[in-house]
N, C-alpha and C positions, 0 to 999 in steps of 0.2 A: 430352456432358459438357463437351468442350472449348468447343463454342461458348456454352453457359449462363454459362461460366467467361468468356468474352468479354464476354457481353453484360452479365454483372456488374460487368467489369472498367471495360466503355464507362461503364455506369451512376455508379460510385463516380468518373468523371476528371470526368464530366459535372458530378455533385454537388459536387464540391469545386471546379469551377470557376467554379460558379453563381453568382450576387449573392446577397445574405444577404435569406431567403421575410421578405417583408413581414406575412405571415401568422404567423410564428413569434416569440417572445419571446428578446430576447437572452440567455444564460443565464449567472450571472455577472455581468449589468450590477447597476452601486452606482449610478448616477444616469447621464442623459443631459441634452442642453441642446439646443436649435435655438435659432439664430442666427438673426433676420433680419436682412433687407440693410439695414435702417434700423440694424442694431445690437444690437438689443432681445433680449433672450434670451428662453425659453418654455420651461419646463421640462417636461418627458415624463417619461410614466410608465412604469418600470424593467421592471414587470412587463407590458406591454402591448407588440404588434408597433410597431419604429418604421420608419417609409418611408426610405430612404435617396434617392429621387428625390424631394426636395423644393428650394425655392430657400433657399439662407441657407447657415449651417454649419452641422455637425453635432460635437456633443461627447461621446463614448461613453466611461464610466470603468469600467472594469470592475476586479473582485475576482481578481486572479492565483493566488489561493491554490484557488479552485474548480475544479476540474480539464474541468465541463464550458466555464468560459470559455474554456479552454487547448485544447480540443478544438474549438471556435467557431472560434479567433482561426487555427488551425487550417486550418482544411476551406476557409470561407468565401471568397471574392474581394472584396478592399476596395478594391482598385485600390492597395495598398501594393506597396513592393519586396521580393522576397525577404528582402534582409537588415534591411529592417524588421519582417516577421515575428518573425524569427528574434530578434532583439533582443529585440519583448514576451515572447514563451515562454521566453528566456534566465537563468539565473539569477545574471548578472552583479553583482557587489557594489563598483562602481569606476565614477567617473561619465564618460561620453564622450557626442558629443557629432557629428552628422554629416548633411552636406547634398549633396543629389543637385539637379536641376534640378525633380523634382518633387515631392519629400518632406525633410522634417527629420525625424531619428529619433535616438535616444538615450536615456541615463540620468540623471539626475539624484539627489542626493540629497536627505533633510526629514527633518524630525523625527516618529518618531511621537508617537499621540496617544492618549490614553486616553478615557474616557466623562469624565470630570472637567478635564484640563488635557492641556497638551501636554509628554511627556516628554525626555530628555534621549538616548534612543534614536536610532540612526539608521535611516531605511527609506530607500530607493530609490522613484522615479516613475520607469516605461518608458514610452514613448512615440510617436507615428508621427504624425505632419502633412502632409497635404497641401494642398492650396487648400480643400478644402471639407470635410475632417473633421480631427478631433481624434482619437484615438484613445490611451488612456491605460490604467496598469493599476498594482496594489501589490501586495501580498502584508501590509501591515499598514495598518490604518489611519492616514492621514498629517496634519500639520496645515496646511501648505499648500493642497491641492487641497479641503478642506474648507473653507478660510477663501472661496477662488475660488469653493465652490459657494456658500456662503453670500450670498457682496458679487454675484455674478450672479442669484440670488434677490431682491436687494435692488433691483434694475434695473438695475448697469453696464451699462452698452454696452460692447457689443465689434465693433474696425473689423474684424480680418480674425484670421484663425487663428494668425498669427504674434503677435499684438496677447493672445489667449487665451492663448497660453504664455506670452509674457512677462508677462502679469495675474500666473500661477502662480510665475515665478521671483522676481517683488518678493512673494508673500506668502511666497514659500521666505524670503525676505531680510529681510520683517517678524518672521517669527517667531522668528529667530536673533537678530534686533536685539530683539525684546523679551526673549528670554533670556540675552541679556547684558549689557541692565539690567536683570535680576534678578541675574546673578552681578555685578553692579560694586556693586549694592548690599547683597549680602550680603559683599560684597570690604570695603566703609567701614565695615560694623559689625563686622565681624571687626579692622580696621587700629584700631577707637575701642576694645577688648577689651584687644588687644594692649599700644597705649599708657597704657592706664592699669592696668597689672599681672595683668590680669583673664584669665587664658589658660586656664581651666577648658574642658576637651571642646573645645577649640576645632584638634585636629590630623584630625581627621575631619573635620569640615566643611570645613574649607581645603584639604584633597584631595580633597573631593567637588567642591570649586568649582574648583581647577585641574584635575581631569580632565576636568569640562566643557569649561572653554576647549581643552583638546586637544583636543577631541570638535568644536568649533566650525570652531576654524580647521585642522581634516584637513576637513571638509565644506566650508567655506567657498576654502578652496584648490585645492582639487579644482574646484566650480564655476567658479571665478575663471579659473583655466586652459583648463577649457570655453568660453569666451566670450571668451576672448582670444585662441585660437586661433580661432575661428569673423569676429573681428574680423581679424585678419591676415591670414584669407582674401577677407574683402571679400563682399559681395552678387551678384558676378559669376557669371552661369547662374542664379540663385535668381528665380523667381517672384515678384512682386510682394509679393503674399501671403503669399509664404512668409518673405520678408526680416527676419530679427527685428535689433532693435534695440542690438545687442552690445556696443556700447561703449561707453553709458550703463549697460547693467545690470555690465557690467564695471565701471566706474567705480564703482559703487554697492557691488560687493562689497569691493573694495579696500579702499575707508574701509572700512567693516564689520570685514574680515582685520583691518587696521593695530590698531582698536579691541580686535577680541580679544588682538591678539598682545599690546598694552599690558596687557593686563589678566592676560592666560599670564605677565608678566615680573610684573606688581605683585604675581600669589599666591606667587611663588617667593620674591621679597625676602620677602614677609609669613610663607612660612614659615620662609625660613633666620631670619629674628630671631624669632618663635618656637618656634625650637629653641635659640637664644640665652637666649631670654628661661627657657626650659623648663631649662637646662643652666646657667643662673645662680642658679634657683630649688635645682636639684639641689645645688651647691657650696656654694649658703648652707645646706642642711639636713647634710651633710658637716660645713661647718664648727659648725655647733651640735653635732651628733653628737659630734665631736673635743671642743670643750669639753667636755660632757657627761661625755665617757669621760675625760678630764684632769682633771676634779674629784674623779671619783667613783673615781678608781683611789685615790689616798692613803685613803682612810677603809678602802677595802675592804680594803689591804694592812696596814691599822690592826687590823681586825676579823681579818682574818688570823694575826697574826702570837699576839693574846689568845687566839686558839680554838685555837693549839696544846696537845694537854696535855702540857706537859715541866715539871720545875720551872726555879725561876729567874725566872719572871715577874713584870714590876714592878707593883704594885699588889695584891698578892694577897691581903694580910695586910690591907689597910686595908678598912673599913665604907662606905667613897666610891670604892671602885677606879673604877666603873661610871658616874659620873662625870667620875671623870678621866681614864678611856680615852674617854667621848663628846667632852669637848673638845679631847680628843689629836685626835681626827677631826675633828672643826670645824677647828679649827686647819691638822690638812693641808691638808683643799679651800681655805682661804683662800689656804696658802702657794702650791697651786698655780695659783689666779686671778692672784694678785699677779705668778707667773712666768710665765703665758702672758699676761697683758697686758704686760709686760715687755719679752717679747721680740715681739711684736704680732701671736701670736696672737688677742687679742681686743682691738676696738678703741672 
């Protein structure tokens, strides 16, 4: 028994030490890509064994949410480092960002996406590089690495693995930059509403558009600091190949940050003046009200004082009383316009 229990034990080091059976389907894979050394990408079919001993790269995107990818990413030998592993199966929600002599590994953040546009959601991309693969993973659908598989469908070329992520991190930075020309230009028709008196429904929408911009530049800072750190460390030890280009894509978030944060200040003025503009609105309907109840008090305490029944009342005996008590009332609310414009309550 002891030794079956051995020879299982030998079996299952063996198996998880193995290279990933070219006869087997990744499970979990969302698309793959081969790279040739010309550049030229070829895209592989997800459902079908792919060769890991071939010449080029190799780009493996798999579904994190699938548990047997997680049990793959798992068992298999990728010629990754432990703590690269550990990072894909991780369920880390904070981006960082991290370089050995043979691999770049880390987190990143994107926007998810739906079947129609891309949301305002944040997901995470994990990831592992070495000179000849890619290895990537989500748990929701992202718009990023979908844009990457799309423009490498289209033919991009790509020089080396470092050159592929960075592809991914300008379409992380296109997609932010395209939705914050949509919130700058829902920002000018909300500011064209504003100034011309028009503030109907418009307190929801302008916190739907500054929570974005917070949504933006927490993501957008997050990576910025990624690649500014990774630039302060320099290319020193890093592989040729592995060397990504840090301090242009740095440079590229920065503007980006700077733009949202302008846009995080322009929704805050837009809504303190309208809560001005809401709160001016309020005081004028106040001061109507006020008049209103200043006119309308004299007549009532007119009507008041006839609907006592005591005797003594003037008018009681005449055939016109009912008259002369309506212009007794007319006559109050005048006297009272005349003293609230007077004294400039009404102007």
């Amino acid at each position: 028994m002891q030794a079956e229990t051995s020879v299982a034990q030998s079996r299952d080091v063996h198996d998880a030490s193995s290279p990933p059976s070219p006869s087997v389907a990744i499970p979990g894979l969302v698309w793959a890509f081969r790279i040739h050394s010309d550049g030229s990408p070829e895209v592989l079919p997800a459902d079908q064994p792919i060769p890991f001993s071939h010449e080029g790269l190799l780009w493996l995107h798999l579904n994190l949410a699938d548990v047997r990818s997680l049990q793959w990413l798992a068992s298999a030998d990728l010629g990754i480092p432990a703590q690269s592993r550990a990072i894909l199966l991780s369920n880390d929600n904070y981006q960082h960002l991290h370089a050995t002599e043979d691999c770049v590994h880390g987190v990143i953040s994107d926007l998810m996406r739906d079947i129609a546009e891309t949301t305002e959601e944040t997901g995470y991309l994990r990831f592992a590089m070495t000179e000849k693969l890619l290895l990537s993973g989500r748990r929701h659908a992202l718009a990023a690495v979908e844009a990457t598989r799309r423009a490498l469908e289209g033919g991009r070329r790509v020089e080396s693995v470092a050159t592929l992520l960075e592809t991914i991190v300008e379409q992380v930075t296109d997609t932010m930059d395209r939705m914050s020309d949509r919130i700058a230009q829902s920002l000018d028709e909300i500011e064209e509403q504003v100034l011309s008196d028009s503030v109907t429904d418009l307190r929801q929408k302008l916190g739907r558009l500054r929570r974005g911009c917070v949504r933006l530049h927490r993501q957008l800072s997050g990576l910025r600091l990624v690649f500014h750190r990774l630039e302060q460390k320099g290319p020193a030890g890093l592989k040729p190949a592995l060397q990504l280009r840090a301090g242009r894509l740095a440079q590229r978030l920065d503007d980006l940050d700077h733009a949202v944060v302008e846009m995080r200040e322009r929704s805050r003025l837009l809504q303190e003046e309208l809560h001005l503009k809401i709160e001016e609105q309020g005081n004028q309907s106040l001061r109507v009200l006020s008049v209103l109840t200043g006119i309308l008090m004299p007549p009532t305490l007119v009507t008041g004082i006839f609907g006592m029944n005591t005797k003594g009342l003037p008018f009681t005996d005449l055939d016109t009383a009912f008259l002369w008590a309506s212009l007794l009332m007319v006559l109050s609310s005048c006297a009272a316009y005349f003293i609230m414009k007077r004294i400039g309550v009404i102007k």
